[in-house]
C-alpha positions in Angstrom: 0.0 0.0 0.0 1.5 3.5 -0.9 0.2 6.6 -0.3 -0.9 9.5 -2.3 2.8 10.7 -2.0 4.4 7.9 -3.6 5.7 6.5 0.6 5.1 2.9 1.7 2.5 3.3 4.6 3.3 -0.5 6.0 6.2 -2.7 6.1 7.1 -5.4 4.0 5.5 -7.3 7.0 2.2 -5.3 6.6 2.4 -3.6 10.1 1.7 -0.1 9.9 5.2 1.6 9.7 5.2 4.2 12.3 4.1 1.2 14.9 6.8 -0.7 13.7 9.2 2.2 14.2 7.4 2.2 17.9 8.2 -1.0 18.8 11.3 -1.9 17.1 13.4 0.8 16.1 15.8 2.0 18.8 17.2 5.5 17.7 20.2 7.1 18.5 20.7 9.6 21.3 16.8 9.7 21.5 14.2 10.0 24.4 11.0 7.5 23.2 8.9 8.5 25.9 7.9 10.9 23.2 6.7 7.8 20.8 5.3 5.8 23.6 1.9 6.9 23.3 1.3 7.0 19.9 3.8 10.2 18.8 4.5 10.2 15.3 8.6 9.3 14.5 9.4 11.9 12.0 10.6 9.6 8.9 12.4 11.0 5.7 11.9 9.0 2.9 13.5 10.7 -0.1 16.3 13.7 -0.4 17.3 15.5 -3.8 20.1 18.1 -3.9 19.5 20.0 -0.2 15.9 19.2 0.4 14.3 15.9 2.3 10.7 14.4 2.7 9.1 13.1 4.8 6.5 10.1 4.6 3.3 12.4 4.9 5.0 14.5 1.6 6.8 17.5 3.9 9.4 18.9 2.2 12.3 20.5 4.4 15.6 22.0 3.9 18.5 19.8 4.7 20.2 22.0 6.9 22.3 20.0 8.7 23.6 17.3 5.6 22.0 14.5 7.4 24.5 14.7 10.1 27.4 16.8 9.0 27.4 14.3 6.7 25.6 14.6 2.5 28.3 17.2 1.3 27.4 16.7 -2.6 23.5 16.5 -1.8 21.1 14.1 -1.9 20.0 11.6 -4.8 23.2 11.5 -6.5 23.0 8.6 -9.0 25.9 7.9 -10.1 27.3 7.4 -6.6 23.9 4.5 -6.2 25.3 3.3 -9.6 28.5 2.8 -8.3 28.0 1.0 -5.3 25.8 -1.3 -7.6 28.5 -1.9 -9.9 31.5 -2.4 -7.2 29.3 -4.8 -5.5 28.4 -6.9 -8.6 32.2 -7.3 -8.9 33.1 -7.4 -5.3 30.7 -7.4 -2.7 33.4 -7.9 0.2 37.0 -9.3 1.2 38.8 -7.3 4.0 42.0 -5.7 4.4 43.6 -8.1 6.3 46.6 -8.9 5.4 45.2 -8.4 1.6 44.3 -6.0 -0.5 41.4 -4.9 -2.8 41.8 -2.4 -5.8 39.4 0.2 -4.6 40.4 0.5 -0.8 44.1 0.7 -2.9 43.3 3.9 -4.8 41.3 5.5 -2.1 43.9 5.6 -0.3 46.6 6.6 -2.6 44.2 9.4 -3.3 43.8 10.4 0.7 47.1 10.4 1.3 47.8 12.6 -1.9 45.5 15.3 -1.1 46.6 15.3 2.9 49.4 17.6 3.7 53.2 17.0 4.8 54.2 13.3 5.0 50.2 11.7 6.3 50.6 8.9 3.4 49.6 6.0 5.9 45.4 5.3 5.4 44.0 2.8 7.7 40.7 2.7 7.0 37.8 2.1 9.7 34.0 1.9 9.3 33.5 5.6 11.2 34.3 8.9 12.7 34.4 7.2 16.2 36.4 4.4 15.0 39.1 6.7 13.5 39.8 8.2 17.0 40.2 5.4 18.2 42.4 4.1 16.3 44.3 7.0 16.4 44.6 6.9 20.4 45.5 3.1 20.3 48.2 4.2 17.5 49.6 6.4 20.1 49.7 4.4 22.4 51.6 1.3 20.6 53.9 4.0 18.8 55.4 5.4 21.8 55.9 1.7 22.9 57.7 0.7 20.2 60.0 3.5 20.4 61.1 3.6 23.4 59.0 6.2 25.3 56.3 3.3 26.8 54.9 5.7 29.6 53.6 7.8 26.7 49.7 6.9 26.9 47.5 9.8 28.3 45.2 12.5 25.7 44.7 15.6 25.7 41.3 17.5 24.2 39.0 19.9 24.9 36.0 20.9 27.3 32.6 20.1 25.6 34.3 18.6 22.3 32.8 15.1 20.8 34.7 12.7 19.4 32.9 9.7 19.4 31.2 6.7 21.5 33.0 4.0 21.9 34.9 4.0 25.3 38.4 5.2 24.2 37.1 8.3 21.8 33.8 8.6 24.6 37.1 9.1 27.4 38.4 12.2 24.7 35.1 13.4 24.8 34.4 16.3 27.2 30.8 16.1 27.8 30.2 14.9 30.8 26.5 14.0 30.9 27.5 11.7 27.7 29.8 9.8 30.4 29.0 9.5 32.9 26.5 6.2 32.7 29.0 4.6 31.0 31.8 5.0 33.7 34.7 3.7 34.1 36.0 5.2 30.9 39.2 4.2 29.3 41.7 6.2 32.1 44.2 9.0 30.8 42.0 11.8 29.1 42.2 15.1 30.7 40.8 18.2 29.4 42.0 21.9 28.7 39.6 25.1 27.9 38.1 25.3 24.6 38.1 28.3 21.8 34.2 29.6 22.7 36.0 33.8 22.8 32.3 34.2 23.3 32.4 33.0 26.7 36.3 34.3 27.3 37.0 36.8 30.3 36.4 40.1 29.7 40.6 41.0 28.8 40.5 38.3 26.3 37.6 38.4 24.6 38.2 41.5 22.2 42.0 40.3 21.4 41.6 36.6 19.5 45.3 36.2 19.1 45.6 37.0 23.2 42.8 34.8 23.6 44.6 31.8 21.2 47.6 32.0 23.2 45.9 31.7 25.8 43.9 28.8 25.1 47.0 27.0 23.6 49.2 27.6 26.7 46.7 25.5 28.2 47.6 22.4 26.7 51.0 23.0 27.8 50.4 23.5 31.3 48.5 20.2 31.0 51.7 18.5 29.6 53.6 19.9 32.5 51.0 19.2 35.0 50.2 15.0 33.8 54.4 14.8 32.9 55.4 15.3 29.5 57.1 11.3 29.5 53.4 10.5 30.4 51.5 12.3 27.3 51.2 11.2 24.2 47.9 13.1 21.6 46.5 16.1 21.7 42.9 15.8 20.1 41.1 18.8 18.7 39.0 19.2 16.0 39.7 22.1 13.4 36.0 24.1 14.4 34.9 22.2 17.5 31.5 21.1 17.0 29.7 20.3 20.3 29.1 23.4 22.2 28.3 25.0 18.8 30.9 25.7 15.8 34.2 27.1 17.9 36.8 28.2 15.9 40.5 28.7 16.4 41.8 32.5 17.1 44.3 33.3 15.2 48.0 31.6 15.8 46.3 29.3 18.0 47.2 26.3 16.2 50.4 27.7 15.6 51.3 27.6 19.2 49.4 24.0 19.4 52.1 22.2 16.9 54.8 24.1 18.8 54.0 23.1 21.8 54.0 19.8 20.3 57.2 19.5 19.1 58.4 20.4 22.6 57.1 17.7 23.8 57.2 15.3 21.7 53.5 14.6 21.7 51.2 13.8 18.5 49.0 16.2 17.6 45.5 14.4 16.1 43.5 16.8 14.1 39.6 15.3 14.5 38.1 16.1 11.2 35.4 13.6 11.4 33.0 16.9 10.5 35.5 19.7 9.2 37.1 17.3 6.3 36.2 17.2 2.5 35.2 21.0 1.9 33.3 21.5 5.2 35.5 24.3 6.1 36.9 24.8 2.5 39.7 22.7 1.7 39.8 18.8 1.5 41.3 18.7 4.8 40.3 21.4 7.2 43.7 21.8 8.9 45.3 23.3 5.8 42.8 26.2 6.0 44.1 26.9 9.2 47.6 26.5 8.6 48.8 23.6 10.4 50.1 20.1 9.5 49.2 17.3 12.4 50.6 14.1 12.7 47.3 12.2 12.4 43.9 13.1 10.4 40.8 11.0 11.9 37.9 11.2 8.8 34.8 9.7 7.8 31.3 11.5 6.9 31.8 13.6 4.1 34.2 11.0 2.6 31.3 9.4 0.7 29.0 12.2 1.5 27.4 9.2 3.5 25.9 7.2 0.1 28.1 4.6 2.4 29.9 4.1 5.5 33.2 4.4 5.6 36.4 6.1 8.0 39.6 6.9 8.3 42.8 7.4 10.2 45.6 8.9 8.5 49.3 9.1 10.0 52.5 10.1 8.9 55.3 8.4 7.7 57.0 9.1 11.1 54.4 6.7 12.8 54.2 3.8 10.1 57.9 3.2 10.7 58.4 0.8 13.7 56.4 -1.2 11.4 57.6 -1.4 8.2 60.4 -4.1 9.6 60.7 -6.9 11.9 57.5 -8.7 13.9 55.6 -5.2 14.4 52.3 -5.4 13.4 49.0 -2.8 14.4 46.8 -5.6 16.4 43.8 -3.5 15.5 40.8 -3.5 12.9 37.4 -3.8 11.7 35.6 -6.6 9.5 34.2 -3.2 7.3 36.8 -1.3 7.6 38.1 -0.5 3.7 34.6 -1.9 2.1 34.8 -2.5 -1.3 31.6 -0.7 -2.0 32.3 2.2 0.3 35.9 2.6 -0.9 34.3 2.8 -4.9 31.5 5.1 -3.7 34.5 7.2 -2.0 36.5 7.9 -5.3 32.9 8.6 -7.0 32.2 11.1 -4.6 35.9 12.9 -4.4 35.2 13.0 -8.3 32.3 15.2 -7.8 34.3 17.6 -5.6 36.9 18.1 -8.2 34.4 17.7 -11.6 32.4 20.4 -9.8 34.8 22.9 -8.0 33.0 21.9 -4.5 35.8 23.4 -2.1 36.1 26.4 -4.6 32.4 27.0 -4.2 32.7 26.8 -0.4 35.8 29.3 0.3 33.8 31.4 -2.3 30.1 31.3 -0.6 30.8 30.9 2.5 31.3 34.8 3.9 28.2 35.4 2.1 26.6 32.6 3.9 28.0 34.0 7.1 26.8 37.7 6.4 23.2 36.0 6.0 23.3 34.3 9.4 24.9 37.7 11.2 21.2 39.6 9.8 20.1 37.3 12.6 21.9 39.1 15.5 19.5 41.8 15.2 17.3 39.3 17.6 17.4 39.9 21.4 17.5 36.3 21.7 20.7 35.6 19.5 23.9 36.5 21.2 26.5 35.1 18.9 27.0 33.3 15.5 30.2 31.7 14.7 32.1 29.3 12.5 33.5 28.6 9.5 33.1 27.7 5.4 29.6 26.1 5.5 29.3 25.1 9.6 27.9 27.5 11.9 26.5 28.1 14.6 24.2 30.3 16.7 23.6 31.1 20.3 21.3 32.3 22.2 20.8 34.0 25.2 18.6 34.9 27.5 19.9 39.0 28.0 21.8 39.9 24.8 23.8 42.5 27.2 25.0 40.3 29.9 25.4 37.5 27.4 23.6 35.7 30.3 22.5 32.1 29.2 19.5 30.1 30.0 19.2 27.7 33.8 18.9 24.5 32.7 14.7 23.8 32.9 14.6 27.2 30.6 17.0 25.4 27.8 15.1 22.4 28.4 11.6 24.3 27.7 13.1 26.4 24.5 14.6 23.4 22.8 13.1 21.0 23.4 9.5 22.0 24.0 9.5 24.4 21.5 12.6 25.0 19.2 13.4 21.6 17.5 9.6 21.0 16.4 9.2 24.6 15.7 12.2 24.8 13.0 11.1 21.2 11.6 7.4 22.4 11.1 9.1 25.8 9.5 10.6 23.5 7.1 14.1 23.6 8.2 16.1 20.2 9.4 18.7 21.7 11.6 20.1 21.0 15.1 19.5 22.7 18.3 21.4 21.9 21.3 22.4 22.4 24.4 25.8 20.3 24.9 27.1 23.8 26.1 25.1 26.9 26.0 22.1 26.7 24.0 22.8 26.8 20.2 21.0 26.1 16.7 24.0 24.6 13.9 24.0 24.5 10.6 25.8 22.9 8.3 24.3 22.6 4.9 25.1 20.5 1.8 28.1 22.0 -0.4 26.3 22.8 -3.5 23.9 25.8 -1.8 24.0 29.2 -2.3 22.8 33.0 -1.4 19.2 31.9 -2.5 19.4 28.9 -0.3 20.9 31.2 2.7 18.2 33.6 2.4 15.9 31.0 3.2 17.3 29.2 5.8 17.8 32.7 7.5 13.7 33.9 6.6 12.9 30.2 8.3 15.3 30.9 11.2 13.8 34.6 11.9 10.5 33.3 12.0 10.8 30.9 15.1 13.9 32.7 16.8 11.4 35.8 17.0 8.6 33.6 18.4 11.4 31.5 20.3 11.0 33.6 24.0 7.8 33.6 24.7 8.2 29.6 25.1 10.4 29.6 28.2 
């Protein structure tokens, strides 16, 4: 049975879909209280270019790429062609101890557009997979060479990187945590880049501000024992808390500091990678070359799974001789069909000039989103290239946030259904202060900004009269 919109109604079972989603499907990071009495699970069931559906006909801007995620758009074909015909020639074979053609040139093709020597691509099945991999790397490197105290991270307050119990330990969100404690011990945490929330003598000079924030990470080193520490995790434009960026020299002083200590630096571009921020690889936009890259998301633009972890030639080494092997992997890691639909997709960003368009667009895109800040209720909007973020505040002066049943009310009582009904797929969150992010497909324009920004306006006015 189909309805008037073209969407199957009941599964292939013949239960009515939205009970089946009731009393099967268990959804990420979600509260079903909400569905327990009969509330209808928002279900998309077609996306072309950066719009979705949903399965009563809905249409809505994808304004967040799935999840960080669809950088080329939705209902690209001949990435659905691919994957059909990689899998009629091979399905599956993993890369252990052999090799398959497509995970071969995806990875000569990583390592070619990463900068300095990261030529070494081991491939994982996600974003949360890549960091840890990259933290077990670490780990096994400093043993090898002779430093085997080195095992303790370094990251950020409020940054994600993952959920499996090594990347959930780098993770500074403690509500994510802590029913899942003990973590993996050794992660300690340093102040992020929200100048928004600096101290008043930092907060109108970003280069004070960056050294600032970088010196941090020293002092941490000093503090834990520099023989004890061996990554320092950040992500390019931390996302959780809402779209930080770096101040300026901040990751200058980071890869300094560094080398000082002869610690790895991991840039966590899970989100910021493959023309997010610009640039293939989001820490050349910020002028800074780490030792390891953890990727995945935009790699296929999510037509299939698939991650990465690349490291320098420094860090292959201890194993390119004698018994030394990495005692790590996944049964999907490298997937044929993922791998194929990888290459397909990195052809799109050069056929159609994708990271161009981005470092082009994206100040106008910012200039839309800044109209905003004529709101009471929006104190800041930051970022960078096509991620951003927007926060709002309870007194615009004071840059006062909201208590925590007042965030609860605004977001979730009123905010997250309010910009899905306007027609908007967004996110609003409260992992920090309270916060809407955006981060589009690539392919958008001023047209498409004006819109998101007309949808925006029209809750954010209505937004504080449902506290």
């Amino acid at each position: 049975m189909t309805t008037e919109h073209g969407t199957t109604s009941r599964t292939a079972r013949g239960t009515d879909l939205q009970q089946a989603a009731r009393d099967h499907l268990w959804m990420h990071f979600t509260r079903h209280s909400v569905y327990e009495e009969g509330g209808h699970v928002p279900t998309i069931v077609r996306g072309e270019g950066h719009k979705i559906w949903d399965d009563t006909g809905r249409e809505y801007i994808d304004g967040l790429a799935g999840l960080f995620v669809v950088q080329v758009g939705h209902g690209r074909t001949e990435l659905a062609e691919t994957a059909l015909k990689q899998a009629e020639k091979l399905a599956f074979f993993p890369i252990w101890s052999y090799a398959h053609p497509a995970a071969i040139e995806l990875a000569e093709r990583l390592a070619a557009g990463a900068p300095g020597d990261l030529n070494r691509v081991f491939f994982t099945t996600g974003g949360g997979e890549a960091v840890e991999s990259a933290w077990k790397l670490a780990k096994q490197y400093f043993k090898l060479t002779g430093k085997p105290k080195k095992h303790k991270v370094i990251s950020r307050s409020i940054a994600y990187h993952g959920t499996p119990h090594g990347a959930l330990s780098i993770t500074g969100l403690p509500p994510l945590k802590e029913d899942f404690e003990p973590l993996v011990p050794g992660a300690h945490k340093v102040s992020n880049t929200n100048i928004y929330r600096a101290s008043e003598d930092l907060r109108d000079d970003p280069k004070a501000f960056g050294r600032w924030a970088a010196d941090r990470i020293a002092e941490a080193i000093e503090f834990e024992g520099p023989d004890t520490v061996a990554a320092v995790f950040l992500e390019p434009v931390q996302n959780a808390g809402g779209c930080f960026p770096p101040p300026p020299g901040y990751f200058e002083r980071v890869r300094e500091i560094c080398d000082e200590y002869d610690v790895l630096l991991v840039s966590d571009e899970v989100i910021c990678a493959f023309g997010r921020i610009g640039s293939m690889f989001a820490c050349e936009d910020f002028g800074y070359t780490p030792d390891i890259i953890t990727c995945a998301k935009g790699m296929t633009s999510g037509y299939s799974p698939i991650g990465a972890m690349i490291a320098s030639d420094r860090l292959f080494e201890p194993y390119k001789s004698g018994t030394n092997s990495f005692a790590h992997g996944y049964t999907f890691g490298g997937h044929p069909v993922s791998a194929a639909v990888a290459l397909a997709n990195l052809d799109i960003f050069e056929r159609e000039g994708l990271n161009a368009h981005v470092k082009e667009n994206a100040p106008a895109f910012r200039r839309t989103l800044e109209r905003l800040l004529d709101l009471p209720i929006v104190g800041d909007v930051r970022g960078e290239g096509y991620f951003y973020g927007i926060e709002l505040v309870k007194d615009k002066a004071t840059r006062e946030t909201f208590n925590a049943a007042e965030s609860e009310s605004m977001l979730r009582g009123y905010l997250s259904k309010a910009l899905f009904d306007a027609g908007l797929y967004c996110r609003a969150d409260d992992r920090g202060d309270p916060v809407v992010q955006l981060a589009p497909p690539l392919t958008i324009g001023q047209a498409e900004f004006d819109d998101i920004e007309q949808r925006l306006r029209t809750v954010l006015t209505e937004a504080p009269n449902h506290l």
